[in-house]
C-alpha positions as CSV (number, residue, x, y, z in Angstrom):
1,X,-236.5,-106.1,-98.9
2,X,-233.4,-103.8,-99.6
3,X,-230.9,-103.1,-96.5
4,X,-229.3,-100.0,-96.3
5,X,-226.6,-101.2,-93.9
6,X,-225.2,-103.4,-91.5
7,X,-227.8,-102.9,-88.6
8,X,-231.2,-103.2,-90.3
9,X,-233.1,-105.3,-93.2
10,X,-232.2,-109.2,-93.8
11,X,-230.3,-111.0,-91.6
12,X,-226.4,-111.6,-92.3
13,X,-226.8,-115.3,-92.7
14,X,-229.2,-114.4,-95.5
15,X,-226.5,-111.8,-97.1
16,X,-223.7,-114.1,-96.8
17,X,-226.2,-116.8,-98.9
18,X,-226.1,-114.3,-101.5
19,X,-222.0,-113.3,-101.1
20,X,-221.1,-117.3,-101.1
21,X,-223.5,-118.2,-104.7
22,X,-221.7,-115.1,-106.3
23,X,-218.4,-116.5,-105.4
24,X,-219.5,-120.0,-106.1
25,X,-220.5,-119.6,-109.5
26,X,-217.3,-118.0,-111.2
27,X,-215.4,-121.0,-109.7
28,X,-218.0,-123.3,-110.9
29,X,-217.7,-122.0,-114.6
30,X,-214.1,-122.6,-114.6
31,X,-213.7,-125.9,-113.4
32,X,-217.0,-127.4,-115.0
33,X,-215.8,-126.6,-118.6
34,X,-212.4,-128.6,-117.7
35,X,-213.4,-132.3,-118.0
36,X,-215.8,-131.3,-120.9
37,X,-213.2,-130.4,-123.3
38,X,-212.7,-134.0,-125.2
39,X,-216.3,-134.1,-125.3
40,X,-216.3,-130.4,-126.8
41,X,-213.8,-130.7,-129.1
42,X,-215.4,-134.3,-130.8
43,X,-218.8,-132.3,-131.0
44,X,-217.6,-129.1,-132.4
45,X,-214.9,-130.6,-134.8
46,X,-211.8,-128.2,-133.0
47,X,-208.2,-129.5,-132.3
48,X,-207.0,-130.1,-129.1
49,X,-205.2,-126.8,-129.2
50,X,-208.5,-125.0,-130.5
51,X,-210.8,-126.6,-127.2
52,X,-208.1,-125.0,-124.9
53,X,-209.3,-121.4,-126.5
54,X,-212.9,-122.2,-124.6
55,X,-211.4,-122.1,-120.9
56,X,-208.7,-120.0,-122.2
57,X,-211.0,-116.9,-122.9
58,X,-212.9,-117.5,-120.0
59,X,-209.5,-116.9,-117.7
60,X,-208.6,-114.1,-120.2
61,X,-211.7,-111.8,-119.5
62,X,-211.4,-112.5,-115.7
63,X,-208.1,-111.5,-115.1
64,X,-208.1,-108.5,-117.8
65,X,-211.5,-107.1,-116.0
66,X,-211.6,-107.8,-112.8
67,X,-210.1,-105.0,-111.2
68,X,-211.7,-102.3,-113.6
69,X,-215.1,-103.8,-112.7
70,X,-214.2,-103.2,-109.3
71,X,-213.1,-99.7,-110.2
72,X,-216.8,-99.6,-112.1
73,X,-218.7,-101.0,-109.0
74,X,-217.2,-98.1,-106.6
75,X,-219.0,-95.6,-108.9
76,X,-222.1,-96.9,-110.2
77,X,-222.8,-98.8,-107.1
78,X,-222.3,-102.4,-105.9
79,X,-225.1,-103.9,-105.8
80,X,-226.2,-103.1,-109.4
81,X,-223.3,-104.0,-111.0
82,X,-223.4,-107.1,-109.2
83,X,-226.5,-107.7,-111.0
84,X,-225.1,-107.1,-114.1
85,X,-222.8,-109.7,-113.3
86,X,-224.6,-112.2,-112.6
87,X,-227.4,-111.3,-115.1
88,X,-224.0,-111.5,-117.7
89,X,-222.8,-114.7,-116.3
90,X,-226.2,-116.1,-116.6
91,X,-227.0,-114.7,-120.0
92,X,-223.4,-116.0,-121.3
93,X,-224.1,-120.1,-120.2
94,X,-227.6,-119.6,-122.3
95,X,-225.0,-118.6,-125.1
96,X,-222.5,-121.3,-124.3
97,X,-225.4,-124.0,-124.3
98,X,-226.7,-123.0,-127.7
99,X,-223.9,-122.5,-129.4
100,X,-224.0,-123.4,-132.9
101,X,-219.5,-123.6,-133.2
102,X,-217.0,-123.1,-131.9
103,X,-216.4,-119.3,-132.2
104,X,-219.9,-118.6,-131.1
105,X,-218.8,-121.1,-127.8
106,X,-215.5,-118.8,-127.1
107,X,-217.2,-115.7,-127.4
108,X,-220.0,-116.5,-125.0
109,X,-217.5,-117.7,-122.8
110,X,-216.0,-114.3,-123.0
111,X,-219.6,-113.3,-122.0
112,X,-219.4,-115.6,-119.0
113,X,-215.8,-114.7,-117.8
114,X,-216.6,-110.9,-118.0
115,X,-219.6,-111.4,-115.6
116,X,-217.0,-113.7,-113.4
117,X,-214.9,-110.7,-113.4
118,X,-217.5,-108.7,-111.6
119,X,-219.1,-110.8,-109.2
120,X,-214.9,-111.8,-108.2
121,X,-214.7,-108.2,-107.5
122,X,-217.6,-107.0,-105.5
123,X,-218.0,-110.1,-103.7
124,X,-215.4,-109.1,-101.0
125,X,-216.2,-105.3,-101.3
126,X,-219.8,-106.1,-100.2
127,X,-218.4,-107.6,-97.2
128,X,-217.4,-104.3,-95.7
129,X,-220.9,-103.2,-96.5
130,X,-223.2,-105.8,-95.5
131,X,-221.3,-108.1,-93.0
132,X,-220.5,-106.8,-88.9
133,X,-216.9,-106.3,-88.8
134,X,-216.8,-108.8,-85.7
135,X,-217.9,-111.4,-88.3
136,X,-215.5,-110.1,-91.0
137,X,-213.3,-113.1,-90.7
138,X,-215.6,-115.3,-90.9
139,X,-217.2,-114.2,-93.7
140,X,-214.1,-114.2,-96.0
141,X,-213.6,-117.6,-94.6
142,X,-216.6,-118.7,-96.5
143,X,-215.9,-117.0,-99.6
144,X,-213.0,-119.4,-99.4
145,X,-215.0,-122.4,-98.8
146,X,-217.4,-121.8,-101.4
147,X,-214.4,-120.9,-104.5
148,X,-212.8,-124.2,-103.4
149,X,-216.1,-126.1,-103.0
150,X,-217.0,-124.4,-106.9
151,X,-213.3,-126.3,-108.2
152,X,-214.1,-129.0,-106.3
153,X,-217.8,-129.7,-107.6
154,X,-216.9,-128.8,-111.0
155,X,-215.3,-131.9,-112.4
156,X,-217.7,-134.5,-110.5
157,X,-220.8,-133.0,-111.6
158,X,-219.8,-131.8,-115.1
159,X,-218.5,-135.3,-115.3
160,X,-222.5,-136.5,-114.8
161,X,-224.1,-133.9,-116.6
162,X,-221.6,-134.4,-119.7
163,X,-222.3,-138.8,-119.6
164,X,-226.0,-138.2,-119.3
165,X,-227.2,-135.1,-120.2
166,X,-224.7,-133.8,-123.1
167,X,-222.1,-130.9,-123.0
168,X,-224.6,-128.5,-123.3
169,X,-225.5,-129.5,-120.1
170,X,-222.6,-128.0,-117.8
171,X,-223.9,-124.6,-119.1
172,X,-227.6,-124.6,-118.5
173,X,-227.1,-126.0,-114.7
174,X,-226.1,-122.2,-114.5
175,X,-229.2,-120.6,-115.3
176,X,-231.6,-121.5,-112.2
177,X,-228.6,-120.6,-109.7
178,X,-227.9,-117.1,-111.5
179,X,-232.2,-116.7,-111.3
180,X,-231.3,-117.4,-107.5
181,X,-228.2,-115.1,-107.8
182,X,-230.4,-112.3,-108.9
183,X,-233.0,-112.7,-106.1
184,X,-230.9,-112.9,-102.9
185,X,-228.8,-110.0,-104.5
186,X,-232.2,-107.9,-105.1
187,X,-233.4,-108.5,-101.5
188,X,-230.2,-109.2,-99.2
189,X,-227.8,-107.1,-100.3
190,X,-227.5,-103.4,-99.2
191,X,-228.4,-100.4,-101.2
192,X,-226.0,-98.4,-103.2
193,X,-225.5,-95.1,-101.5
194,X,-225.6,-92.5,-104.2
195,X,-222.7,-90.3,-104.0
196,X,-222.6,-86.4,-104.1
197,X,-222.3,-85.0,-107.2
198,X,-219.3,-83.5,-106.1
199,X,-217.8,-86.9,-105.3
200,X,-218.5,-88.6,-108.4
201,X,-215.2,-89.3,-110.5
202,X,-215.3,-90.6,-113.8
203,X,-214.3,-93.7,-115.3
204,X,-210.9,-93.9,-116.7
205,X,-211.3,-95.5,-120.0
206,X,-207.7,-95.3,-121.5
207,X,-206.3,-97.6,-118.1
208,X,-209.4,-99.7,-118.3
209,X,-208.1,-100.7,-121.8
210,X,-204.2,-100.5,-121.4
211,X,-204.0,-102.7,-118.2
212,X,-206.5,-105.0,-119.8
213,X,-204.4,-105.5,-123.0
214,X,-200.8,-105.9,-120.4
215,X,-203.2,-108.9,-118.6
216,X,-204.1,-110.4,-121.7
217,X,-200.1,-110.1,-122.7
218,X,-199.5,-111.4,-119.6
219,X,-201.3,-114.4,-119.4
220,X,-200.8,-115.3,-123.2
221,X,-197.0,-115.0,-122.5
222,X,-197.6,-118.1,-119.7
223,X,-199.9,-120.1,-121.6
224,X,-198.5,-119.9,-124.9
225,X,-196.7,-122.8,-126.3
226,X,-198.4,-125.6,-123.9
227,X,-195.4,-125.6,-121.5
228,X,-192.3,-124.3,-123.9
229,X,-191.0,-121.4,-123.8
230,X,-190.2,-119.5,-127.5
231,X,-190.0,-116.7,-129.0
232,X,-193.4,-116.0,-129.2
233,X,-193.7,-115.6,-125.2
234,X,-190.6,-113.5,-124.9
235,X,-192.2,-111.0,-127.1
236,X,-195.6,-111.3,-125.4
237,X,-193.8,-111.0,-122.5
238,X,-191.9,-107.5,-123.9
239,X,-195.2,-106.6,-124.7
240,X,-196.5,-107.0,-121.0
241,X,-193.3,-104.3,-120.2
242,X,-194.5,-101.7,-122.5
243,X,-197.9,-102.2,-121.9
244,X,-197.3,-101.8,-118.0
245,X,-195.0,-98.8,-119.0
246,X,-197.7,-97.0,-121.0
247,X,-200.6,-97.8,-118.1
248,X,-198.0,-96.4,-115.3
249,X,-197.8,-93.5,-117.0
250,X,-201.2,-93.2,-118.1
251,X,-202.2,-93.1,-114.5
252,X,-200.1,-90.8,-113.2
253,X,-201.7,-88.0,-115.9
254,X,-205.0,-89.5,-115.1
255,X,-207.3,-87.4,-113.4
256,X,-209.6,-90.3,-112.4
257,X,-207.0,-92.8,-112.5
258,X,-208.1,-96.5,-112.3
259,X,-205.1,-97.2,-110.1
260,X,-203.8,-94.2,-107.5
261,X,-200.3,-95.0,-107.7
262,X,-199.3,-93.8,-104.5
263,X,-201.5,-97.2,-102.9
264,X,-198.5,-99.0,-103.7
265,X,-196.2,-96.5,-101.3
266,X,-198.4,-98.4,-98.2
267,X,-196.3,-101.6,-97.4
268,X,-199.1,-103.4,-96.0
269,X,-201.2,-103.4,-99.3
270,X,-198.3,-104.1,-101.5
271,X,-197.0,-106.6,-99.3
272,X,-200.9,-108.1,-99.0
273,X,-200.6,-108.6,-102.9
274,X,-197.1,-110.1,-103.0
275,X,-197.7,-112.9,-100.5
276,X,-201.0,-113.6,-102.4
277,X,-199.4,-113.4,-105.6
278,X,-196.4,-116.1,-104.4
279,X,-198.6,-118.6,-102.2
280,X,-201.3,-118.9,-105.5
281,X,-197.9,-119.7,-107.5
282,X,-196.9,-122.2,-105.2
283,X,-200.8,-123.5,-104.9
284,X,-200.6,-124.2,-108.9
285,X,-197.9,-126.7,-108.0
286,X,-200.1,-129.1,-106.5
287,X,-202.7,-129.2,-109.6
288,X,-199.6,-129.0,-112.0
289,X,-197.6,-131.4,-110.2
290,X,-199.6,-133.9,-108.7
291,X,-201.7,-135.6,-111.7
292,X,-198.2,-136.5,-113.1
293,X,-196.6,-137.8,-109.5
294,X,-199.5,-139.7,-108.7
295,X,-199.7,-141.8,-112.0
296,X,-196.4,-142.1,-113.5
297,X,-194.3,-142.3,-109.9
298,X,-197.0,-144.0,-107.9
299,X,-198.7,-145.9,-110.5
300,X,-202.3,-145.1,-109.7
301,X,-205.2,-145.1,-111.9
302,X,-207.2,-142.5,-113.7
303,X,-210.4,-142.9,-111.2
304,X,-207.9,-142.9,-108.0
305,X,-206.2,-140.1,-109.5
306,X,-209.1,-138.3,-109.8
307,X,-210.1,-139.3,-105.7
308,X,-206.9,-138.1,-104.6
309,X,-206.8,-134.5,-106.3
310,X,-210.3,-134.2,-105.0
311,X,-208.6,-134.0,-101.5
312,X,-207.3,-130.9,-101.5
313,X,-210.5,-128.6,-102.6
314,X,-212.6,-130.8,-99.9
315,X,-209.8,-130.3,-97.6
316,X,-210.3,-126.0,-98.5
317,X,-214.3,-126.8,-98.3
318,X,-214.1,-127.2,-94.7
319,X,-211.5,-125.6,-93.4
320,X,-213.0,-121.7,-94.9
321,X,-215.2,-121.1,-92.2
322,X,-212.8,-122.6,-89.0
323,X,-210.5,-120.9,-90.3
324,X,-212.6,-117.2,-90.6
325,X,-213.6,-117.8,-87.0
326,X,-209.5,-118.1,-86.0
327,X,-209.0,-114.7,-88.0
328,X,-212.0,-113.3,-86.0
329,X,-210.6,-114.6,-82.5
330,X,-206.4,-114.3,-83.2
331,X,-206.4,-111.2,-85.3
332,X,-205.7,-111.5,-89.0
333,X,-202.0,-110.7,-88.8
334,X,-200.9,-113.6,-86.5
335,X,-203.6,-116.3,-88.1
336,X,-201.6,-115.6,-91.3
337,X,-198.4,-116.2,-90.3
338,X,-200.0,-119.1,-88.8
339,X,-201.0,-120.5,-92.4
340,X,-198.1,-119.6,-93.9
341,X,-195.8,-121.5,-91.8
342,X,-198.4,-124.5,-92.1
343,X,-197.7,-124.4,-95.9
344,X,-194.2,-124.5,-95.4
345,X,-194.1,-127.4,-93.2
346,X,-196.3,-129.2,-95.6
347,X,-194.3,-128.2,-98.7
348,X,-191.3,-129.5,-96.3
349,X,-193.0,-132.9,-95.6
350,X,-193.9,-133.3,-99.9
351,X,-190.1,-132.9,-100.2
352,X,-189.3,-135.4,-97.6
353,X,-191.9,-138.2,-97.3
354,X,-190.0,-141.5,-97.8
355,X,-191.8,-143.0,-101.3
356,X,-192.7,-146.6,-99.1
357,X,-195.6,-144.0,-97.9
358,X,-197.2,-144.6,-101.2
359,X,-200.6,-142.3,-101.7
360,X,-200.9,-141.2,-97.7
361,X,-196.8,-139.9,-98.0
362,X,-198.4,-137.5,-100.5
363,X,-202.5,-137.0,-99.0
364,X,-201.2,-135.9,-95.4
365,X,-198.6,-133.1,-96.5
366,X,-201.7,-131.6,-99.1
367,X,-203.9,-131.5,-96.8
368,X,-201.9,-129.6,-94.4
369,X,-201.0,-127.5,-97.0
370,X,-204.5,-126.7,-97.8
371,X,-205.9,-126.0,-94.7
372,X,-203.3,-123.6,-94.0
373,X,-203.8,-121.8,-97.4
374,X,-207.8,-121.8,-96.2
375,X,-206.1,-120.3,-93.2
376,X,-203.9,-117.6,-94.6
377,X,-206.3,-116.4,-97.6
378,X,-208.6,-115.7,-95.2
379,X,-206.2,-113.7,-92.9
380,X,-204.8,-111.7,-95.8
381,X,-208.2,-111.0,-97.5
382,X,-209.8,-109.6,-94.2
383,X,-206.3,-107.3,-93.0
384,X,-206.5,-105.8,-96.8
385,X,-210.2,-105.2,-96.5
386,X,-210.4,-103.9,-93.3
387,X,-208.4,-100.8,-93.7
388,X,-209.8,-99.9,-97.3
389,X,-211.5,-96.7,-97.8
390,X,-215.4,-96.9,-98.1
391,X,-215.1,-95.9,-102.1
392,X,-212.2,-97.7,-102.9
393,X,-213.5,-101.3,-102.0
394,X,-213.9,-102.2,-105.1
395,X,-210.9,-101.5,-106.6
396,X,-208.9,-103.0,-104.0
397,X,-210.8,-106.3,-103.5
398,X,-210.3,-106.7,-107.7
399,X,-206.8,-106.4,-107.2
400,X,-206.6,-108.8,-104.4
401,X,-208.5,-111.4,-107.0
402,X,-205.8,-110.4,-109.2
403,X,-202.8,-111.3,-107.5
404,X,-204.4,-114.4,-106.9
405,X,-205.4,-114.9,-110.9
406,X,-201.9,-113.8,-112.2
407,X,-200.1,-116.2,-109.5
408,X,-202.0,-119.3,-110.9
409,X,-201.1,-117.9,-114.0
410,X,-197.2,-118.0,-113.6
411,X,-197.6,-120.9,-111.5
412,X,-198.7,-123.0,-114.2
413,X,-195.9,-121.8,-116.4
414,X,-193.5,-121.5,-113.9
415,X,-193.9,-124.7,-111.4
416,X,-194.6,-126.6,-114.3
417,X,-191.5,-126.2,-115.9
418,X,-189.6,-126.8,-112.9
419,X,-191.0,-130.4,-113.0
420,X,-190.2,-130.9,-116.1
421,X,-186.8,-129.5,-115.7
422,X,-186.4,-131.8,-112.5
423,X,-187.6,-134.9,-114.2
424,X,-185.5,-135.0,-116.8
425,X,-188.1,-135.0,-119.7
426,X,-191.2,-133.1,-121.0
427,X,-193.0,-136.7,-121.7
428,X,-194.0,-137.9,-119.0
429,X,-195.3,-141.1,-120.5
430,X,-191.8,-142.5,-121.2
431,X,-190.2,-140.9,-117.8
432,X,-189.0,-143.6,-115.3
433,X,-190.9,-143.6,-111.8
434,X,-187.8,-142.7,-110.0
435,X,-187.2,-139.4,-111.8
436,X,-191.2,-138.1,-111.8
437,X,-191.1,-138.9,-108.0
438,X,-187.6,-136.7,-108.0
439,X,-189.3,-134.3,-109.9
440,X,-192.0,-133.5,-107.6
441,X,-189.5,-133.3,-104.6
442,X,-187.7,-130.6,-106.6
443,X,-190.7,-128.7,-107.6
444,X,-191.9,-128.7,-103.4
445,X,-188.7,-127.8,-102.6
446,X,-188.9,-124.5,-104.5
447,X,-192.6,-123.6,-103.3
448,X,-191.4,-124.2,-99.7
449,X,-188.9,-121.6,-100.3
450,X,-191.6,-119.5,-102.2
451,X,-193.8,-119.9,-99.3
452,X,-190.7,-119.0,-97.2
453,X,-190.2,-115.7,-99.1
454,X,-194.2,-115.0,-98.4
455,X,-193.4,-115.4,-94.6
456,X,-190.6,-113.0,-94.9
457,X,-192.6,-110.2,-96.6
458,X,-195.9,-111.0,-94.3
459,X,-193.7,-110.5,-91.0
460,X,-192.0,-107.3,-92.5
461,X,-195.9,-106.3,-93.2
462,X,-197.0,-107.3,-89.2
463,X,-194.1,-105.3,-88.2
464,X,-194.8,-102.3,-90.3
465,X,-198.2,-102.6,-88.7
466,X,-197.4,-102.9,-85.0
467,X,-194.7,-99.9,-85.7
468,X,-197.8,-97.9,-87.3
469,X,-200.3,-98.5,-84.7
470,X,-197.3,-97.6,-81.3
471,X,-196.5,-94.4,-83.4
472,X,-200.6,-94.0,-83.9
């Protein structure tokens, strides 16, 4: 049964089954693929440095798509190309499963990451569709909990399915949950409206491809070199520059631009991508930093390791929809602030946990900083969404996943080599306890003064808000 909007056709539990799978999936397929890569790399005869190229192309066609296929999904319609995604995603694991080497492996995950990049950025667009907007917080809530219960499930099962099943395994566990995809998207979702002919824009093809190639630059430049910084990433990174020069100007001649400009004139958006940008920066830092802190200063295991990291993404699992309801009930401006001065305090406590606190000195002060991520992404997420235009939904929600990709990104670059800097080596096998445990400190200190920047710019934006709304 199709829907045609918010008051009639399948209930909104069943619509926000179908929302939570299409955000599940894309952050299934890029965890899952993780703790395969030995295993891939002994089967398909690749270097280490080779295997990285299968989750590297994957994270590639995410970030360079995702908000053209948002762009896309505004005029062709939602709900279709949705479909697409998910019918791309699906059609890319069958590829991935069967593939014969290695090339044919990284192109169908090219397959896979492009129909990531759509369902990342229509997932949230729907919401303003299909979801009441008294229940808007608590929908993005859990979107949250099901991207962080996608990383979290990703290891642990592909972990099984790789010991019993094979590699190829990880792949085709996608195919009966697309099927499903495609179903609850056919029958829950609501119908694309067709536009007036005289509303219809076309697509611009010349940004599609020049902010794509400045992404691609972009996140070569931070990946490039496995942690040290050359020559070849400054002039990747010199290349991002020119490639963001020729796309700004590009758009401003476009008559169908990708990107209107002038969005970025409205504080409140701008500021909405900066503090998302920053806090997924300063996120990174845990995944970066704590593998390292937890075996080399605290002497734990590889299995305890693995419990521990597992922490945080349970930690985000059940914290989404709490915290969706608080954005519902407090507003999204002051829940927000709420989570970001939540993260700082748990940054704070990282820094300054006495070591004699062993594995619970570092547990607690995650976990706070985890809910209160849950509790701020939700915030931010529904304040940008609410006051979006109708036909530029998709756009906006793709940039939103953007800020997000592009500060993991640079936080895996960036927090990673202030560890290393910290700790006094780059080999952390040979590094002495003390100085990985310093290390850490230093890197938590910096994302609390990240997260401390974020609460600057998110007040400035509450501000700008309650000026706007006492002019209004």
């Amino acid at each position: 049964m199709e829907i045609s909007g918010k008051e009639s056709g399948p209930s909104v539990a069943w619509v926000l089954a179908s929302l939570a799978l299409c955000m599940l999936l894309p952050s299934l397929g890029t965890s899952i693929a993780n703790v395969a890569l030995p295993t891939l790399a002994e089967a398909l005869g690749a270097s280490f440095q080779q295997a990285q190229w299968i989750v590297l192309a994957y994270l590639l066609a995410t970030t360079a798509l995702m908000v053209s296929m948002g762009r896309l999904g505004d005029l062709v319609g939602r709900r279709r190309l949705l479909m697409v995604g998910i019918g791309l995603f699906t059609v890319g694991s069958a590829l991935c499963a069967t593939a014969p080497g290695l090339g044919w492996l990284i192109a169908a995950r090219g397959v896979q990451g492009v129909g990531a990049a759509i369902m990342l950025a229509l997932t949230m667009a729907l919401v303003g569709e299909a979801v009441p907007t008294s229940q808007t917080g608590r929908a993005m809530g859990l979107l949250g909990t099901m991207s962080a219960v996608g990383t979290a499930l990703g290891p642990s099962l592909g972990g099984v399915l790789v010991q019993q099943f094979g590699w190829p395994s990880i792949f085709w566990v996608n195919l009966p949950l697309g099927g499903l995809g495609l179903v609850l998207a056919q029958r829950c979702l609501p119908a694309d409206r067709q536009p007036l002919k005289a509303d219809q824009a076309r697509f611009d093809h010349l940004g599609t491809v020049l902010l794509a190639f400045t992404l691609t630059a972009y996140a070569l430049a931070m990946t490039a070199g496995r942690g040290r910084f050359g020559l070849i990433n400054v002039a990747l990174l010199l290349t991002t520059l020119g490639g963001l020069g020729l796309f700004v100007w590009a758009e401003a001649h476009a008559k169908s631009p990708l990107i209107r400009l002038e969005k970025f004139r409205d504080w409140a958006l701008s500021a909405s991508l900066a503090v998302s940008a920053l806090i997924a920066t300063v996120m990174m830092a845990t995944l970066v930093v704590g593998p390292f802190y937890l075996a080399h200063a605290l002497g734990l295991g590889a299995a305890l390791v693995g419990v521990v990291l597992s922490v945080g993404p349970v930690v985000a699992a059940f914290a989404g929809v709490p915290a969706g309801r608080a954005v519902d009930r407090f507003g999204p401006h002051r829940t927000s602030l709420g989570g970001l001065i939540g993260m700082v305090l748990g940054c704070l406590a990282v820094c300054l946990a006495p070591a004699a606190l062993g594995i619970a000195g570092y547990v607690i002060p995650i976990a706070l900083i985890t809910a209160s991520y849950a509790l701020f992404q939700a915030a931010n997420n529904t304040a940008v969404m609410a006051q979006v235009l109708p036909d530029q939904r998709g756009v906006i929600s793709g940039l939103l996943n953007l800020s997000r990709n592009l500060g993991l990104i640079t936080g895996a670059s960036v927090m990673g080599a202030v560890f290393a800097t910290a700790s006094g080596t780059a080999d952390f096998r040979v590094a002495h306890p003390d100085a990985v445990a310093m290390g850490m400190r230093v890197t938590f200190a910096v994302a609390a003064a990240l997260v401390a920047l974020a609460l600057a710019i998110a007040f400035s934006r509450s501000t700008s808000a309650r000026t706007a709304a006492m002019v209004g």
